[in-house]
GUTOR-395355 format. One record per atom (N, C-alpha, C, O, CB): x, y, z; atom name; chain; residue number from 1. Coordinates in nm, 4 decimals. Atoms other than C-alpha are relative to their C-alpha. Glycine has a CB too. Layout:
# GUTOR-395355
        X        Y        Z at ch   i
        X        Y        Z CA  A NUM
...
This chain:
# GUTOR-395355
        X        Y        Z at ch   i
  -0.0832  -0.0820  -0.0850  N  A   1
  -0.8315  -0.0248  -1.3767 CA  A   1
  -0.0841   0.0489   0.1182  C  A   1
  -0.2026   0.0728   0.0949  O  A   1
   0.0606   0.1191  -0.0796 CB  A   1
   0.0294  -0.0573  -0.1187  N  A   2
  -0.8943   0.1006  -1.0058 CA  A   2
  -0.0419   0.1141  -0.0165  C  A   2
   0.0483   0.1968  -0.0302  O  A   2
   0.0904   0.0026   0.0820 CB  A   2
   0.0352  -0.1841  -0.0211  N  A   3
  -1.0984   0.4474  -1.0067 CA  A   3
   0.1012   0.0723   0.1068  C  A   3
   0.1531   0.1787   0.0730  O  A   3
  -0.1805   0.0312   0.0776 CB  A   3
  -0.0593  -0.0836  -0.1130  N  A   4
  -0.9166   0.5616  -0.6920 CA  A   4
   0.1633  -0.0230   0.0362  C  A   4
   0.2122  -0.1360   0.0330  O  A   4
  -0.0874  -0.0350   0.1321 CB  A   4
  -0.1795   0.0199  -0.0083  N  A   5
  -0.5108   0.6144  -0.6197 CA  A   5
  -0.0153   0.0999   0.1587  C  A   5
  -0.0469   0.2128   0.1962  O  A   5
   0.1334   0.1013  -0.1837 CB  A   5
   0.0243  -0.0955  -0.1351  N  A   6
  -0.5042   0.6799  -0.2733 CA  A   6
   0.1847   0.0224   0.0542  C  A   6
   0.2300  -0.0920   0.0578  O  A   6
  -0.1261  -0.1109   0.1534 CB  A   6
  -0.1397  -0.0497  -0.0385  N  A   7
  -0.1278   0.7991  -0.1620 CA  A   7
   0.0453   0.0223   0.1808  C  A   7
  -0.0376   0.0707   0.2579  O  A   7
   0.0074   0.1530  -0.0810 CB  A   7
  -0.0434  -0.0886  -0.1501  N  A   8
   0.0457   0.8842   0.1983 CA  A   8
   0.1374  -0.0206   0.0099  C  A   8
   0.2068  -0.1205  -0.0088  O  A   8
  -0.0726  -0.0562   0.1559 CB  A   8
  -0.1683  -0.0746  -0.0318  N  A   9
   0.3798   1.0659   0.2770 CA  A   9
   0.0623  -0.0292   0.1121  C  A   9
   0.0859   0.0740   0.1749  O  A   9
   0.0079   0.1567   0.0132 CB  A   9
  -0.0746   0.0547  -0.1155  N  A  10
   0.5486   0.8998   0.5501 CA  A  10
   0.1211   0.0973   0.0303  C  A  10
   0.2134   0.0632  -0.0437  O  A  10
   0.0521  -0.1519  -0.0318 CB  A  10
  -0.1236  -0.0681   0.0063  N  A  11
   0.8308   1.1740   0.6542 CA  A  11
   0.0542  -0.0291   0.1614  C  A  11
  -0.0290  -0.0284   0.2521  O  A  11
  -0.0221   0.1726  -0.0485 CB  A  11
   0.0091   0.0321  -0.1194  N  A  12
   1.0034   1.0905   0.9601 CA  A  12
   0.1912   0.0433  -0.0316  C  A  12
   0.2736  -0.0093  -0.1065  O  A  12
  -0.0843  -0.1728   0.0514 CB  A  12
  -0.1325  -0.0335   0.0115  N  A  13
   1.3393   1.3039   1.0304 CA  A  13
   0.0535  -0.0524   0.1719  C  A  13
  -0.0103  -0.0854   0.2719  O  A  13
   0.0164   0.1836  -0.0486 CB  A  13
  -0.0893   0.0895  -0.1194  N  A  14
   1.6411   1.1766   1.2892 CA  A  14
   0.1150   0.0944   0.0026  C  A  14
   0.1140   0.1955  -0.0676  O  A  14
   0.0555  -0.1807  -0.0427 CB  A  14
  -0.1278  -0.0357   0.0413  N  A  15
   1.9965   1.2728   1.3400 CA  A  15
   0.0957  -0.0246  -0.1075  C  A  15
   0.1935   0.0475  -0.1273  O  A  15
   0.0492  -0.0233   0.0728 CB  A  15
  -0.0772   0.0269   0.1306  N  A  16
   2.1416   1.1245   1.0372 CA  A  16
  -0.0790   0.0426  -0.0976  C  A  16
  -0.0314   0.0161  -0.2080  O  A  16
   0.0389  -0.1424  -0.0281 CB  A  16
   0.0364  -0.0273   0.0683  N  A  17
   1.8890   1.2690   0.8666 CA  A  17
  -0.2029  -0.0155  -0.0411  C  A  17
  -0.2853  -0.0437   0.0459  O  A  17
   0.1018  -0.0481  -0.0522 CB  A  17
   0.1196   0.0003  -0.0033  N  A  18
   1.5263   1.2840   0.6597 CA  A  18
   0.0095  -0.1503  -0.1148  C  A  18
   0.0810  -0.1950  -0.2044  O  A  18
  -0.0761   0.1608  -0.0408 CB  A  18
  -0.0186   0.1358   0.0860  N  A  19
   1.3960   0.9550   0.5563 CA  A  19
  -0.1700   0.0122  -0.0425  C  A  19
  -0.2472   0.0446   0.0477  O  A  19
   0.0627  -0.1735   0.1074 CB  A  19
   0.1413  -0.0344   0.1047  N  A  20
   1.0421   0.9810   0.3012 CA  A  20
  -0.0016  -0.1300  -0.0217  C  A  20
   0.1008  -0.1982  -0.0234  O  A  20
   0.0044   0.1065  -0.1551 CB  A  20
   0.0676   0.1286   0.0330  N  A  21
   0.8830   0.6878   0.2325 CA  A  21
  -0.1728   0.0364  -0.0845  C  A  21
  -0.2588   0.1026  -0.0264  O  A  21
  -0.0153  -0.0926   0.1707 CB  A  21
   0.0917  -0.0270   0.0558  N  A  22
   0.5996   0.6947  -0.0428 CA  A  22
  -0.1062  -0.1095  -0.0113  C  A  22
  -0.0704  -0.1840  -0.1025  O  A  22
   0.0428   0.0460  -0.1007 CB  A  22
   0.0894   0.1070   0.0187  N  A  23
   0.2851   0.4351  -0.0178 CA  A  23
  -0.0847   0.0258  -0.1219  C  A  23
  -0.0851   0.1335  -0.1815  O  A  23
  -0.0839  -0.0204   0.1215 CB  A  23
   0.0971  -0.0350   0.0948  N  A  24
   0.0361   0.3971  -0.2659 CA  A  24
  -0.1173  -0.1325   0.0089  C  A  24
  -0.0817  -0.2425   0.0512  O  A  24
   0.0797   0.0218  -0.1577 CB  A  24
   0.0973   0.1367  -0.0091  N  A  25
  -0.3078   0.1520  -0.2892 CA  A  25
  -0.0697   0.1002  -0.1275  C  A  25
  -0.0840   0.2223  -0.1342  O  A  25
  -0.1140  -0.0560   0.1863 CB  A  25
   0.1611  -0.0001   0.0912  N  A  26
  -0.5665   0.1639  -0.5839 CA  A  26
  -0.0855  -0.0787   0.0562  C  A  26
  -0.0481  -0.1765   0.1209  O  A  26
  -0.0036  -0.0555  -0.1561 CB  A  26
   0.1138   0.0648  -0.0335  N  A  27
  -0.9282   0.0603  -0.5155 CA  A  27
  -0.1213   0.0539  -0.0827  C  A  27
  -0.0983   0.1649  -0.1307  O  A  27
  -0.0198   0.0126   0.1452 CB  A  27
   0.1452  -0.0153   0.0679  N  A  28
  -1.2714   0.0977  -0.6839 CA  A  28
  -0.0968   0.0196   0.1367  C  A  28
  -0.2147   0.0412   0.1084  O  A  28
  -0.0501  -0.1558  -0.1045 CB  A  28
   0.0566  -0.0008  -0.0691  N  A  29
  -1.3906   0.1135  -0.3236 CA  A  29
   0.0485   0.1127   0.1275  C  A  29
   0.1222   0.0767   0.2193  O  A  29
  -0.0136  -0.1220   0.0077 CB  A  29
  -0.0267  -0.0892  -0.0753  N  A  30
  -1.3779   0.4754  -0.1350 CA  A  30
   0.0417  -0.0422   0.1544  C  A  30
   0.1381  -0.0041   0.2209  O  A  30
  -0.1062   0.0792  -0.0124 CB  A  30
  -0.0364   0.0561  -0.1811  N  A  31
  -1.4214   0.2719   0.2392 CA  A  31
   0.1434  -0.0255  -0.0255  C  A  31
   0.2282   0.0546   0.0140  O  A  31
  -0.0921  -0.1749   0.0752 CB  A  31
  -0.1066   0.1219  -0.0107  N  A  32
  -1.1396   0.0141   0.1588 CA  A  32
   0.1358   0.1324  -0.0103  C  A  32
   0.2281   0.0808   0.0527  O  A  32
  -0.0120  -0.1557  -0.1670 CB  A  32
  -0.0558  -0.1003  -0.0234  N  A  33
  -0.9047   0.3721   0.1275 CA  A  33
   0.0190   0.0366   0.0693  C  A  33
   0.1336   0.0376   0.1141  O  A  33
  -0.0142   0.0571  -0.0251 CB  A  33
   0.0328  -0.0530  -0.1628  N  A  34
  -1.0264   0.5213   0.4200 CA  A  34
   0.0747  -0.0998   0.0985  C  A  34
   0.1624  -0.0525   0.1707  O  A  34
  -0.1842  -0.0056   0.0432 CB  A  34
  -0.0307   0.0879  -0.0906  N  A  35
  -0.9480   0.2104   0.6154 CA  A  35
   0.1511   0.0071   0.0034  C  A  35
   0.2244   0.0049   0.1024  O  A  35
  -0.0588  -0.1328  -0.0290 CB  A  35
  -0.1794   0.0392   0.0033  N  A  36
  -0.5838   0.1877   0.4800 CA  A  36
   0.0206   0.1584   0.0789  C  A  36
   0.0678   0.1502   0.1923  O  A  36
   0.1056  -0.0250  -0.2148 CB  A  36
  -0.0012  -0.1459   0.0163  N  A  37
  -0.5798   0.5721   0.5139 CA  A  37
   0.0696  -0.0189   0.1930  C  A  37
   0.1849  -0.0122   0.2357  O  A  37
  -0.1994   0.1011  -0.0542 CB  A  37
   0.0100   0.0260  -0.1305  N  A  38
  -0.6617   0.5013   0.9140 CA  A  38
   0.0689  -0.1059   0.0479  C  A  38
   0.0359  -0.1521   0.1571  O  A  38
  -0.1162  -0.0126   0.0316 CB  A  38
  -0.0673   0.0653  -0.0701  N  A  39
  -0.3907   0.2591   0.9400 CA  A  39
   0.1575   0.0971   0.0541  C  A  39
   0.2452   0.0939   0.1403  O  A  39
   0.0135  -0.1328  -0.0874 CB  A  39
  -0.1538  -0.1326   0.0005  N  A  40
  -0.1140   0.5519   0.8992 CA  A  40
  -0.0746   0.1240   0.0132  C  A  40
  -0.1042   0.2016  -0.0777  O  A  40
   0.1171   0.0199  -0.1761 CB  A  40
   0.0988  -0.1681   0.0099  N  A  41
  -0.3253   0.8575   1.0774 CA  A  41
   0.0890   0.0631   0.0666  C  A  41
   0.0601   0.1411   0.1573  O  A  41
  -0.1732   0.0281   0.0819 CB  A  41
  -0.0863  -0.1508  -0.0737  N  A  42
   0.0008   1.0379   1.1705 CA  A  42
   0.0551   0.0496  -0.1134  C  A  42
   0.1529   0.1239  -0.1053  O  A  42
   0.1401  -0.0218   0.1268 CB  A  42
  -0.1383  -0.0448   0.1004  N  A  43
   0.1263   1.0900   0.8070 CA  A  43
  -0.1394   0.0631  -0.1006  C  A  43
  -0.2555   0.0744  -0.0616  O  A  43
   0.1433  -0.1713  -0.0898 CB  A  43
   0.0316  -0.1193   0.1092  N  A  44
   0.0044   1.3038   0.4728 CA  A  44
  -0.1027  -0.1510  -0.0938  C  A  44
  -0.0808  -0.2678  -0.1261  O  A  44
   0.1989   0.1013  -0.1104 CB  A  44
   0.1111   0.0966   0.1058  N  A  45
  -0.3114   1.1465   0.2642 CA  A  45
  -0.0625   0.0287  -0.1492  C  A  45
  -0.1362   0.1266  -0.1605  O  A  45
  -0.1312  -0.0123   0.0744 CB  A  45
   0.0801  -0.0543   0.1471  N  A  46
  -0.4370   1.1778  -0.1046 CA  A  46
  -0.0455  -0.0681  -0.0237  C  A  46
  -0.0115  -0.1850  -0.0054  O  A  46
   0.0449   0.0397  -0.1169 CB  A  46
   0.0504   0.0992   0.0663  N  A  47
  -0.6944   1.0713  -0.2798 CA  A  47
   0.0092   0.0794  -0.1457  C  A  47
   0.0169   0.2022  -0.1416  O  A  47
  -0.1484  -0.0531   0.0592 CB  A  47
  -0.0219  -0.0112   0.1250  N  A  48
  -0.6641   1.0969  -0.6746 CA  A  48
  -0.1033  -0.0937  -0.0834  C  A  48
  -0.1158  -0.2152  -0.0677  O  A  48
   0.1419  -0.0289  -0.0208 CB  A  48
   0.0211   0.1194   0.0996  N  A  49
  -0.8665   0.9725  -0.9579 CA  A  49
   0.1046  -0.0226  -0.0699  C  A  49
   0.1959   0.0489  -0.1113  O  A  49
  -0.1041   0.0137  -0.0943 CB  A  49
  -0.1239   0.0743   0.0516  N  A  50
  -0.6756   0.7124  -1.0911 CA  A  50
  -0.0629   0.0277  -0.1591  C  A  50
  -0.1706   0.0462  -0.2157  O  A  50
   0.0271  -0.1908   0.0639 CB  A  50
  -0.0064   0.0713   0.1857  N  A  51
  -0.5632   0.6561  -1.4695 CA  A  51
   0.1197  -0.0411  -0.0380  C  A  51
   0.2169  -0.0277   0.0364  O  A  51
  -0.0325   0.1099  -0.1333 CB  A  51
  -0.1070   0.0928   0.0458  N  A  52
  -0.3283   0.4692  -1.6692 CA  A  52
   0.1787   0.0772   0.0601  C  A  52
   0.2829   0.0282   0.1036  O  A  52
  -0.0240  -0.0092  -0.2033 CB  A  52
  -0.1561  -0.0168  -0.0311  N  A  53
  -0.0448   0.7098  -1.6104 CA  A  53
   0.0343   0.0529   0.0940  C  A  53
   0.1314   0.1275   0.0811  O  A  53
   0.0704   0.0603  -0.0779 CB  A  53
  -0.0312  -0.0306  -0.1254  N  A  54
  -0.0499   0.7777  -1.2378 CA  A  54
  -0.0215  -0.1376   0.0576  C  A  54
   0.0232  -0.1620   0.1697  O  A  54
  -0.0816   0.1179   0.0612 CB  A  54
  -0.0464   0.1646  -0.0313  N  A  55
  -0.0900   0.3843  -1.2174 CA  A  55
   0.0914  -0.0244  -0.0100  C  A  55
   0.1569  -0.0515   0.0906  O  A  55
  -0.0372  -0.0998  -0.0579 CB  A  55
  -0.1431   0.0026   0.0278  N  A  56
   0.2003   0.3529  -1.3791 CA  A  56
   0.0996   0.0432   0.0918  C  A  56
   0.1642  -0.0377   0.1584  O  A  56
   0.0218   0.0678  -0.1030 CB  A  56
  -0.1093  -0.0400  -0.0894  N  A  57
   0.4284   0.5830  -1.1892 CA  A  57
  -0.0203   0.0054   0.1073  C  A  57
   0.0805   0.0170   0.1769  O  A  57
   0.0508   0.0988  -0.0153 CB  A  57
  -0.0168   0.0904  -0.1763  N  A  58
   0.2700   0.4923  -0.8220 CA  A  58
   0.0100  -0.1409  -0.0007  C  A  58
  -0.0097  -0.1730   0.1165  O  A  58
  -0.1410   0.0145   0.1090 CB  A  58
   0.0503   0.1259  -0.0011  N  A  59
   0.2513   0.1131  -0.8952 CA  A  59
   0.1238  -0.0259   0.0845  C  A  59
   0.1112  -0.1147   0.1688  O  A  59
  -0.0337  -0.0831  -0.1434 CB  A  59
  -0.1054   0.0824  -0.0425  N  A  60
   0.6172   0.0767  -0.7770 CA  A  60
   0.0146   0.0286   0.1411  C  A  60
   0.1071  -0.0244   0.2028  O  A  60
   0.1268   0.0208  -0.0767 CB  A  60
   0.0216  -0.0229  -0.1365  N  A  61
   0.5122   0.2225  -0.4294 CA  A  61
  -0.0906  -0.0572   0.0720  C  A  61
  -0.1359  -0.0149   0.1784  O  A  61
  -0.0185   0.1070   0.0192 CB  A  61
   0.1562   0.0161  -0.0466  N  A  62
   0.2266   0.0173  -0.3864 CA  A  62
   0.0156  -0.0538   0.1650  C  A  62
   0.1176  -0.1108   0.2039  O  A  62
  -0.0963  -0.1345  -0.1133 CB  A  62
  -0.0313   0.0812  -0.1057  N  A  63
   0.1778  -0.0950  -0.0439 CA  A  63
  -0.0585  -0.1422   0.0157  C  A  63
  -0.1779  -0.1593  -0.0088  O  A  63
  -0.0308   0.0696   0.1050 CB  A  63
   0.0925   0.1573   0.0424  N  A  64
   0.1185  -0.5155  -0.0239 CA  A  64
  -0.0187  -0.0120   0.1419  C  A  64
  -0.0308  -0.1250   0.1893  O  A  64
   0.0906  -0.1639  -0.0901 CB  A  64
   0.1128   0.0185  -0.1975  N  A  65
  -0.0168  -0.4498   0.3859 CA  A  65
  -0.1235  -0.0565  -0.0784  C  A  65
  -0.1695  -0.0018  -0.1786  O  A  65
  -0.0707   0.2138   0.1306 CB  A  65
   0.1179   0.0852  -0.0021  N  A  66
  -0.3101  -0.7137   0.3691 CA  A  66
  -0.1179   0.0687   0.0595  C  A  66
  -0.0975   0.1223   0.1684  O  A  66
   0.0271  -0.1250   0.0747 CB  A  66
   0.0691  -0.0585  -0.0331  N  A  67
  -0.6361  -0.5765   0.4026 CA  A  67
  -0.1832  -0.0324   0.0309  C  A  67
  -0.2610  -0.0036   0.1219  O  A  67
   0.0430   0.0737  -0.0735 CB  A  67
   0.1335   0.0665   0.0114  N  A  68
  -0.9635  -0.7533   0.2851 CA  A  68
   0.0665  -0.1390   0.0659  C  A  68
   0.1750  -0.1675   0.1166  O  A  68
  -0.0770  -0.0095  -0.1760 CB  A  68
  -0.0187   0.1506  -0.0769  N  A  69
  -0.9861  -1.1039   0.4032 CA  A  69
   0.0138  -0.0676  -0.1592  C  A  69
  -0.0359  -0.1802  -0.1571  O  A  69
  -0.1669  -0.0726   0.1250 CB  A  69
  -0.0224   0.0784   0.1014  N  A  70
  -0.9111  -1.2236   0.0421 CA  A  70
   0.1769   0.0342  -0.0171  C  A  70
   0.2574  -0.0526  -0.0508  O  A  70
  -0.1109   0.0392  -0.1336 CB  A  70
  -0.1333  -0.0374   0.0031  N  A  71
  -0.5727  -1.0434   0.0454 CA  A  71
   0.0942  -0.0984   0.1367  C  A  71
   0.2001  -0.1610   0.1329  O  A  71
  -0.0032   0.1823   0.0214 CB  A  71
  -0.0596   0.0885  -0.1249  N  A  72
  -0.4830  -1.2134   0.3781 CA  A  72
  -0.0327  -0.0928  -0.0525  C  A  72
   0.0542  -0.0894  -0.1396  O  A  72
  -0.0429   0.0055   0.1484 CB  A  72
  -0.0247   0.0689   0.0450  N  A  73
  -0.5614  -1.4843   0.2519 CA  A  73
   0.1143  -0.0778  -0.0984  C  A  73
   0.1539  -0.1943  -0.1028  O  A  73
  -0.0669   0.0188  -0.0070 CB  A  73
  -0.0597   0.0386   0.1704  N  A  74
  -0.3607  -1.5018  -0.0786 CA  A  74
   0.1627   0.0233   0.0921  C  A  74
   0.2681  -0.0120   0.0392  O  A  74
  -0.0565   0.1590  -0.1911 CB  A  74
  -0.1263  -0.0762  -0.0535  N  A  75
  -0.0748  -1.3514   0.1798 CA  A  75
   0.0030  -0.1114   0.1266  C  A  75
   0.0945  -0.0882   0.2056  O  A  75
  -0.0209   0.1958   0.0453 CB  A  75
  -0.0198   0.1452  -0.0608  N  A  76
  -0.1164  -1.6980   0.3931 CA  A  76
   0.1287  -0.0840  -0.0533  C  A  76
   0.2400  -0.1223  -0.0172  O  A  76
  -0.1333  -0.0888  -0.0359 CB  A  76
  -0.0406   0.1120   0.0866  N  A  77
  -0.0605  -1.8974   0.1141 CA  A  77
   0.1041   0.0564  -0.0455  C  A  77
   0.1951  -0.0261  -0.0531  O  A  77
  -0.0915  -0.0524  -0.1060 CB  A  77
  -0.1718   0.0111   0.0282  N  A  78
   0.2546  -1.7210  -0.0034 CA  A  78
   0.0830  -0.0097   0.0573  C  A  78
   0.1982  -0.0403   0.0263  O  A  78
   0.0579   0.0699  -0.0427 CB  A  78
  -0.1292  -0.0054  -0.1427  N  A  79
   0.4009  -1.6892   0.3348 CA  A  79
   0.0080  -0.2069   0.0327  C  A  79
   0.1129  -0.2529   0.0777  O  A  79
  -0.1040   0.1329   0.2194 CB  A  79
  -0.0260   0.1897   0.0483  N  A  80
   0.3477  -2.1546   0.2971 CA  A  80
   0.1134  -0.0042  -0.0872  C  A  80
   0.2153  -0.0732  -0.0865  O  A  80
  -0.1418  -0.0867  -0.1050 CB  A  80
  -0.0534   0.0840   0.1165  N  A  81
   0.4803  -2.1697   0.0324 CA  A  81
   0.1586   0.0612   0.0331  C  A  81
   0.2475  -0.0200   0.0589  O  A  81
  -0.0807   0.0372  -0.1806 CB  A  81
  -0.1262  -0.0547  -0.0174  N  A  82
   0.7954  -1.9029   0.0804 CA  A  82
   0.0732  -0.1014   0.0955  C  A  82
   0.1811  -0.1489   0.0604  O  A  82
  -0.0085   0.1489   0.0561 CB  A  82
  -0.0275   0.0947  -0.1452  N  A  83
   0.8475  -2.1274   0.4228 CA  A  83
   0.0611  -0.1608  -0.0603  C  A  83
   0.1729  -0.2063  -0.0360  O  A  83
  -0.1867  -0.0282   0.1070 CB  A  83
  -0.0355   0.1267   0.0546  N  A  84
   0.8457  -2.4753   0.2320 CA  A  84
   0.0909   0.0232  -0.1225  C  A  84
   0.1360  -0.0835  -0.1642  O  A  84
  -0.1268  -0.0810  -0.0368 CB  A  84
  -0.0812  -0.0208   0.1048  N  A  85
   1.0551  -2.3312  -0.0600 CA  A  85
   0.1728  -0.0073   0.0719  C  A  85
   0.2770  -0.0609   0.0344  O  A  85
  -0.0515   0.1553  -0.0739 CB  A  85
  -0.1733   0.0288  -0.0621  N  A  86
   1.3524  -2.2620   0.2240 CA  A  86
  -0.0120  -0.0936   0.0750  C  A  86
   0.0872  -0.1085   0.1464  O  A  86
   0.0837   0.1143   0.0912 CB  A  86
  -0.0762   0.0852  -0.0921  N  A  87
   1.3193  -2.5282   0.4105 CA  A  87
   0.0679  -0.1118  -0.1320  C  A  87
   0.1686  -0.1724  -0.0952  O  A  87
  -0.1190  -0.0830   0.1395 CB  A  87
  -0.0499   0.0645   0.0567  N  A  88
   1.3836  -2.7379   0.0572 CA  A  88
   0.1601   0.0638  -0.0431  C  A  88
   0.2363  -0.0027  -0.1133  O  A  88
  -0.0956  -0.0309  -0.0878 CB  A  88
């Protein structure tokens, strides 16, 4: 499991109303946090040690924004394959 549950509160109100949006990333690596952290530096940030049952109930917020060059990667190759799946 990931030591770190890093979180941010996206709140962004309109005329029809307030719309919340919840992100979430685990990492074992404080930078690789920071970095995501500094992709959203107008909204609300946490860091948390992680454990099994705050994995659990952020996992379904996770955010899949590409980040290392192994993630872009792996996020190539599904965006191929998604592509050749509709064109069959």
């Amino acid at each position: 499991m990931k030591k770190y549950l890093g979180l941010i509160k996206i709140y962004e109100e309109s005329m029809s109303g307030t719309h919340i949006k919840l992100l979430s990333r685990t990492s074992d690596d404080m930078n690789l946090i920071n970095f995501w952290f500094d992709m959203y530096p107008k909204h609300e940030h946490v860091v948390l040690e992680n454990n099994e049952k705050l994995d659990s109930m952020f996992d379904i917020f996770k955010d899949m924004t590409p980040i290392t060059s192994e993630e872009k990667k792996s996020m190539k190759r599904a965006k191929k394959l998604y592509l050749k799946i509709m064109k069959e």
